[in-house]
C-alpha positions in Angstrom: 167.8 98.7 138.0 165.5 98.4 141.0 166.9 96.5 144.5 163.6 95.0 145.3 161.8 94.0 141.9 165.3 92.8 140.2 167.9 92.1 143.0 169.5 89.0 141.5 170.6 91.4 139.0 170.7 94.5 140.3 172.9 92.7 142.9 175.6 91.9 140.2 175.4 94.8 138.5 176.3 97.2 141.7 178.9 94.8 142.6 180.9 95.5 139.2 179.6 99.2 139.0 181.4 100.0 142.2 184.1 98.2 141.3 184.1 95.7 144.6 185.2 92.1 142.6 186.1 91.2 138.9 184.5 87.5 137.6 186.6 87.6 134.4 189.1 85.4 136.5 189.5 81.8 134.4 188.0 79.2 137.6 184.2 79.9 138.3 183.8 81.3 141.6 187.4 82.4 142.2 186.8 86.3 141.3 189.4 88.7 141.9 189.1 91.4 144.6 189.9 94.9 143.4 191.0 97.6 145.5 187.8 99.0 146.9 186.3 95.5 147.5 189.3 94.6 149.3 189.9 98.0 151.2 186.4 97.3 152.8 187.0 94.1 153.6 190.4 94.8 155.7 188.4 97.0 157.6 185.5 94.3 158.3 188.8 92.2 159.3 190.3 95.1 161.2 187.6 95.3 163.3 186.9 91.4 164.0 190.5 91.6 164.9 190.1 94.1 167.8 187.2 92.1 168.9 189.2 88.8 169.0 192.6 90.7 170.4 190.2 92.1 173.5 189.0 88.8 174.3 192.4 87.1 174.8 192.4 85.3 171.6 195.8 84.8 169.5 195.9 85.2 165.6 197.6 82.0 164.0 198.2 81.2 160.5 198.0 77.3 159.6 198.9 75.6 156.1 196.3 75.5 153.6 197.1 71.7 152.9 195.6 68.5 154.8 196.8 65.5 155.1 193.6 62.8 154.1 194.8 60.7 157.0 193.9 63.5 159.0 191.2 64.6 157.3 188.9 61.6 158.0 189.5 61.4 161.6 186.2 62.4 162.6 183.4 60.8 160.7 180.3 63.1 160.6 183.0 65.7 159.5 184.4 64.1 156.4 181.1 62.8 156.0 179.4 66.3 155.7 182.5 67.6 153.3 183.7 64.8 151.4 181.6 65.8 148.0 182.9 69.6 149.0 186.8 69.5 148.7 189.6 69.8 146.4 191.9 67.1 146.2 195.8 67.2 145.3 197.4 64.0 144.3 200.2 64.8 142.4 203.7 67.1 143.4 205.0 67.7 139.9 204.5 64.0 137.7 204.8 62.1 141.3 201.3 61.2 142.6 201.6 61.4 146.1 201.6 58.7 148.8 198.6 60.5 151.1 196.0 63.0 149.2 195.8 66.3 150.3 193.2 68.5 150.9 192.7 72.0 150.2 191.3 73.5 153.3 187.6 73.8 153.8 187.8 74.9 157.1 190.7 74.3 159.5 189.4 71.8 162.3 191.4 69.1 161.1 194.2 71.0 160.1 194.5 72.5 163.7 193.8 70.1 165.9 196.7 67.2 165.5 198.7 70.6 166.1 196.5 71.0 169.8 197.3 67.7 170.7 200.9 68.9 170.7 200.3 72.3 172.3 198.2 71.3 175.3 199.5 69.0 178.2 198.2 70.4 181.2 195.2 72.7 182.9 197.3 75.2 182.8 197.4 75.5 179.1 193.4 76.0 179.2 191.9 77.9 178.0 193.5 77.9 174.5 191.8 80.5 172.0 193.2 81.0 168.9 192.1 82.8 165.9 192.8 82.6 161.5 191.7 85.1 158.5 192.2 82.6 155.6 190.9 81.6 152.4 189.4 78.4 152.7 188.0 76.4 148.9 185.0 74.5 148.7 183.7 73.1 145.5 180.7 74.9 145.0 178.0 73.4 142.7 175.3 76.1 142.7 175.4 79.0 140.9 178.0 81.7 142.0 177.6 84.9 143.2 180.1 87.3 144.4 180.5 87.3 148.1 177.8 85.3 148.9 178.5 81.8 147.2 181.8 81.1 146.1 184.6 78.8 146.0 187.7 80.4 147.2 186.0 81.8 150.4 187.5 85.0 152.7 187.2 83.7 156.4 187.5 84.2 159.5 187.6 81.4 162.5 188.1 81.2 166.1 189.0 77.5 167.5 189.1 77.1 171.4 189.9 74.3 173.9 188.4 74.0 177.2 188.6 71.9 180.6 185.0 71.8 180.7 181.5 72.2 178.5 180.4 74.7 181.5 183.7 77.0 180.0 183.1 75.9 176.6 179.8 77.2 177.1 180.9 80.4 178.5 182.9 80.6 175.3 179.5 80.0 173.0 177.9 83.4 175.2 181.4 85.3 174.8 181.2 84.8 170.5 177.4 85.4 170.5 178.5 89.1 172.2 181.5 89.7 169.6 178.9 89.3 166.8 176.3 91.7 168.2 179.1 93.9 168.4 180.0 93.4 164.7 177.0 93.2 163.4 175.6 96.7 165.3 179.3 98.1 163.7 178.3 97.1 160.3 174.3 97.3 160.9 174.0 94.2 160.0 170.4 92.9 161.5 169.8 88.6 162.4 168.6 86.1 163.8 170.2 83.8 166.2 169.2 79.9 165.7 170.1 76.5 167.1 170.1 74.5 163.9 168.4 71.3 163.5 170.7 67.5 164.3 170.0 67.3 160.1 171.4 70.5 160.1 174.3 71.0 162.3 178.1 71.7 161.2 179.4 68.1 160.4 180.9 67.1 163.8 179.3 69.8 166.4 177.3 68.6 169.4 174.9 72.0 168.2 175.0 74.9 165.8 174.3 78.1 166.1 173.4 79.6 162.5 173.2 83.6 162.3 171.1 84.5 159.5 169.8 87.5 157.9 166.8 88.7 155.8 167.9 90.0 152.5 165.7 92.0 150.3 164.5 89.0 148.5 163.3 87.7 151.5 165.3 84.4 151.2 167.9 84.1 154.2 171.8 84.3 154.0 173.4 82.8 156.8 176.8 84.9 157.3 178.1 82.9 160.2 178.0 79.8 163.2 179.3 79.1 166.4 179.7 75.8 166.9 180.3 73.5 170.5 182.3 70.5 169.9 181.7 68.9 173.4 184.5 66.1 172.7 183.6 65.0 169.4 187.0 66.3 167.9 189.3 65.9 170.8 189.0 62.1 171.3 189.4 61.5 167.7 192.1 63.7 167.6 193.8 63.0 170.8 193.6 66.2 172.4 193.6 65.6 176.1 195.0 67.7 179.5 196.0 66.9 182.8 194.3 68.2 185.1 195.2 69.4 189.1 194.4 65.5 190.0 196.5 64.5 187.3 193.7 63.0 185.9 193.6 63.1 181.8 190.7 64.1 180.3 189.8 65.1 177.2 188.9 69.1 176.2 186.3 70.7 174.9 186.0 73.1 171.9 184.2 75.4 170.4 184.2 77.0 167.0 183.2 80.3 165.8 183.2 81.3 161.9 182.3 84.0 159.3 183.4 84.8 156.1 183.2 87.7 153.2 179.5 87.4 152.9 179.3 89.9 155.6 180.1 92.3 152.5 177.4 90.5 150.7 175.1 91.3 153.2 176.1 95.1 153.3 175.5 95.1 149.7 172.5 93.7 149.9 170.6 95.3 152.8 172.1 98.7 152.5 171.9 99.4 148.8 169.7 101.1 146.9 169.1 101.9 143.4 171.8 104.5 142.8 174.1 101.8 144.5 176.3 101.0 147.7 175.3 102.4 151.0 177.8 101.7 153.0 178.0 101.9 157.2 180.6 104.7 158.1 182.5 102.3 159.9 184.0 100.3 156.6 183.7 102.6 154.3 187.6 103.2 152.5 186.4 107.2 152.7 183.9 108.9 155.1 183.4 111.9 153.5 184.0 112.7 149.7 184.2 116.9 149.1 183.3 117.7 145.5 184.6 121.2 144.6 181.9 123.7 143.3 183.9 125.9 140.3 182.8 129.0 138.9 184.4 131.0 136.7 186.7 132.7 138.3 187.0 131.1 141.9 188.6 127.3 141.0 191.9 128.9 143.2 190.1 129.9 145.7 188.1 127.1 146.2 190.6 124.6 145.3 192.7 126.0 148.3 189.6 125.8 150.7 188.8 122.3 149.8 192.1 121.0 150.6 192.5 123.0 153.9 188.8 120.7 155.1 190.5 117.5 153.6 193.6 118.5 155.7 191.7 119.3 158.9 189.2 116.0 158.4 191.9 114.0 157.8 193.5 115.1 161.1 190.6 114.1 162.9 190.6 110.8 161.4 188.2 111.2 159.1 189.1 109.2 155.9 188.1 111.6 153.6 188.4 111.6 150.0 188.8 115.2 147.7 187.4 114.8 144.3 189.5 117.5 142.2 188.6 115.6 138.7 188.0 117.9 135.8 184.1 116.8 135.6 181.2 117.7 136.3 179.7 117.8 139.7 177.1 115.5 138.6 179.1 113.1 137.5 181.1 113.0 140.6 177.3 112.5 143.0 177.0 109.8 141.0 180.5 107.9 141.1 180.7 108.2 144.7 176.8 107.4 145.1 177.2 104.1 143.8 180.2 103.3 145.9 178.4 104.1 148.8 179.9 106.8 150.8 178.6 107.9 153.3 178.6 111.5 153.4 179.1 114.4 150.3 180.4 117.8 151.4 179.8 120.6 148.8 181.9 123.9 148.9 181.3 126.6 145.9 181.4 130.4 146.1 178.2 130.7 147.9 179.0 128.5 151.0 182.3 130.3 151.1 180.4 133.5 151.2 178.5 131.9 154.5 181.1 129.9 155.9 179.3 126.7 156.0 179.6 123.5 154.2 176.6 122.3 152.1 176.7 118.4 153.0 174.4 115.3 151.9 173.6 111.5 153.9 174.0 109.2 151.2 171.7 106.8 153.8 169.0 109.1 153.4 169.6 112.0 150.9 169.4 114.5 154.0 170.9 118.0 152.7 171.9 120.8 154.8 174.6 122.9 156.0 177.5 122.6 158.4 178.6 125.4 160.6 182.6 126.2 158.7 183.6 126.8 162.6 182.3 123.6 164.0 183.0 121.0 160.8 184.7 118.5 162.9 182.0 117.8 165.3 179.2 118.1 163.7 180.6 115.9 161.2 181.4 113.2 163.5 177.6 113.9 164.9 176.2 112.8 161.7 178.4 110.1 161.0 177.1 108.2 164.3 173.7 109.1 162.9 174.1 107.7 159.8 174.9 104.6 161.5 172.1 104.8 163.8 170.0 105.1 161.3 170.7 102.4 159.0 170.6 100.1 162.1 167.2 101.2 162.7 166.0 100.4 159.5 167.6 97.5 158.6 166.5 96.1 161.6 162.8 97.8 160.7 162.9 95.6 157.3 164.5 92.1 158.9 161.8 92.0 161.7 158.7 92.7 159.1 160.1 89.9 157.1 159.2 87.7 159.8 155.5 86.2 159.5 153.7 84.0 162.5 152.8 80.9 160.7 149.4 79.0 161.2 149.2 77.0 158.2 151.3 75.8 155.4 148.8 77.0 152.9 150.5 80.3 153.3 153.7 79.2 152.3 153.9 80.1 148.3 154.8 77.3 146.3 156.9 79.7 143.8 160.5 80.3 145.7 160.5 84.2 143.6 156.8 84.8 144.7 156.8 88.4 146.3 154.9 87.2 149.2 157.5 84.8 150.2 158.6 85.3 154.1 160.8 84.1 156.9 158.2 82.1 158.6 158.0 81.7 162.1 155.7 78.8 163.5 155.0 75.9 166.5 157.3 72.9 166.1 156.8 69.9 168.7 161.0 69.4 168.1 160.6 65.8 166.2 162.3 65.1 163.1 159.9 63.7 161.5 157.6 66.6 161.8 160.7 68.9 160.7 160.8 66.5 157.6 157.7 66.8 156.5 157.5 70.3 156.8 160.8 71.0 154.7 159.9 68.4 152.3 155.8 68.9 151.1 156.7 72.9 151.8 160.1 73.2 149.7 162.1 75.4 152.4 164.0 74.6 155.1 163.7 75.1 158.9 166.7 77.1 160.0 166.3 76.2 163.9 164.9 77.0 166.7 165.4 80.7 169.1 168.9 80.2 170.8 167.8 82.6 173.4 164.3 81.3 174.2 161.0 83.4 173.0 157.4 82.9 174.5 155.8 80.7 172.2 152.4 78.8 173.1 150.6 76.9 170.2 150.7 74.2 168.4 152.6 72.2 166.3 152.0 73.3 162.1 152.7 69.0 161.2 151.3 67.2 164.2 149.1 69.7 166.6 150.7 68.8 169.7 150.8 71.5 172.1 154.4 72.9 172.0 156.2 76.1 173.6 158.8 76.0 171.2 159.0 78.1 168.2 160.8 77.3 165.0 161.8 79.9 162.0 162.1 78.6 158.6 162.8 80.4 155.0 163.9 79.4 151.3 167.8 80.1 151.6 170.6 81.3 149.0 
């Protein structure tokens, strides 16, 4: 099944090929992880972990029940996710006093808690972190990973004296997910999101999206800044060295399991997962050669490179199935690993290994003498490489603007783009646009671009660019 003609489908059908999620499960977008799925998430949450641990944040775990009371503390909030949650309102036969909701996300869960923890300056700043599942009643159509309604995530919540080190806290987030996102070669776009757009109770949004091979845009995570819009509602104030209370400021940083989505999507190919070398549950596979009369021999050599990879932390995977070599490439093509080592009689003979990129279907030979390094060489290579052109196909996805005329009125046309064009920054003009064009304006550059035209609704003169695309 082809990626780029077909990727709706071929999207599905790689996810249950390789075994990554099971939909059979009786609630519509509640699928079951299966072990290889769920061994490459850990290691996406492994690594957000380290990132979060280095910068001085502290992993929490808070209920998955809130209270409505405070649920609908902050307006815009319950506003933006009333028609999104679950509701309980029975404990057994009683029906209970005060609803509760199943989390959506964790701001009101957290923060009566902050009001507790922080009294003074000196408990500033507070940065706290949470891998959850959070529930939101999906109405769209489901798709593993990418839109579902029991929802792997990951969110950072911090309180601040001031928006100057609230701000600093914004810069510090945006740095962790250029670090993730180079780790998992993950290319995208960072963009303030429009006041119509904006996480339900945020002074801003920052929205990081990425290009899939549709062309539609996926966004796989925010940052939000709170200023005080959830502290004074919620009571969370400080003294500071004056003794003077004041309020804190917050910030909010999220993303959730559609960073798998996105591997999936942008990696794969038509023989199936391609994964970075960095999450991938095994490195290296080796697939035994047999002859006739060698399968000792080789078995025993085999195992002594599993051995030695192994000590060098290579997670390496030995494929001693009684089946064809074949039909081994072709299992552990379409779970994506990244690299295939060969041994049979011949290779033996010349003491190398025969190896093969699944990234790029490189083959060659490996030195038996100098395995270790040269495997680690093309490991970082691999990763290199898929960076380069993932990052290759986001930017040529990206199309200057000068009319709407050019926006295709089909959302599966071919031609469709991410669209990048002059915006004079007034609502109605950002109206118009999404509404006579059917897409939506994702935001303008957080980090400004040079930009000198016009605007596409109104023709004033503007220095601010805008980037817009039909989403999933």
């Amino acid at each position: 099944m082809s990626r780029l003609n077909n990727y709706n489908e071929w999207y599905l059908d790689i996810v249950e090929k390789a075994q990554l999620s099971d939909k059979r499960y009786p609630i519509k977008g509640m699928n079951v992880w299966m072990p290889y799925g769920w061994k490459i998430m850990t290691f996406i949450d492994r690594y957000i972990r380290e990132k979060l641990d280095a910068t001085n944040h502290c992993e929490v775990s808070f209920p998955l029940l809130i209270p409505e009371t405070e649920f609908k503390k902050e307006k815009d909030h319950i506003k933006g996710f009333d028609s999104e949650v679950y509701w309980v309102t029975h404990a057994g036969l009683d029906e209970l006093d005060v609803k509760l909701v199943i989390r959506p996300t964790s701001e009101t869960a957290m923060y009566p808690i902050f009001s507790l923890w922080i009294r003074s300056h000196q408990d500033l700043p507070l940065k706290i972190y949470q891998i959850v599942n959070t529930f939101r009643y999906e109405t769209k159509q489901t798709r593993p990973f990418i839109r579902m309604r029991e929802i792997h995530f990951f969110e950072s919540h911090t309180c601040h004296d001031t928006e100057k080190d609230a701000q600093k806290q914004i810069e510090e987030d945006l740095e962790i997910v250029k670090d993730i996102a180079n780790k998992l070669c993950i290319p995208y776009c960072l963009l303030k999101r429009t006041d119509w757009d904006k996480f339900p109770g945020a002074y801003y949004t920052v929205g990081i999206d990425t290009v899939m091979p549709n062309h539609k845009v996926l966004q796989i995570g925010s940052v939000h800044h709170y200023r005080t819009n959830f502290s004074e509602p919620y009571n969370i104030m400080y003294e500071d060295e004056n003794g003077e209370h004041k309020y804190v400021h917050q910030t909010t940083y999220g993303m959730s399991e559609r960073l798998l989505g996105v591997v999936i999507s942008v990696h794969g190919d038509d023989k199936g997962l391609c994964l970075p070398p960095l999450i991938a549950p095994f490195e290296v596979v080796i697939i035994p050669i047999f002859g006739k009369n060698n399968k000792k021999e080789i078995s025993e050599a085999t195992v002594k490179i599993k051995n030695e990879l192994e000590m060098a932390n290579i997670r390496t995977k030995l494929d001693n199935r009684n089946d064809r070599p074949g039909s081994k490439y072709y299992d552990w093509e379409i779970k994506g690993v990244p690299l295939r080592l060969e041994l049979g009689a011949r290779d033996i003979d010349n003491n190398v290994v025969t190896f093969v990129r699944r990234d790029n279907g490189e083959r060659g030979t490996i030195n038996a003498s100098s395995l270790i390094p040269e495997i680690k060489s093309i490991l970082a290579d691999i990763t290199r490489s898929m960076n380069d052109k993932a990052w290759k196909f986001h930017n040529d996805a990206i199309f200057d603007l000068k009319t709407t005329s050019d926006i295709p009125k089909d959302e599966e046309d071919s031609k469709l783009m991410v669209y990048r064009f002059g915006w004079c920054g007034c609502p109605e003009c950002g109206h118009k646009f999404e509404d006579d064009n059917n897409i939506k304006i994702l935001g303008t550059p957080y980090f400004s671009e040079s930009y000198d035209g016009e605007c596409i609704i109104c023709g004033k003169k503007t220095k601010t660019s805008a980037y817009a695309a039909r989403t999933m």
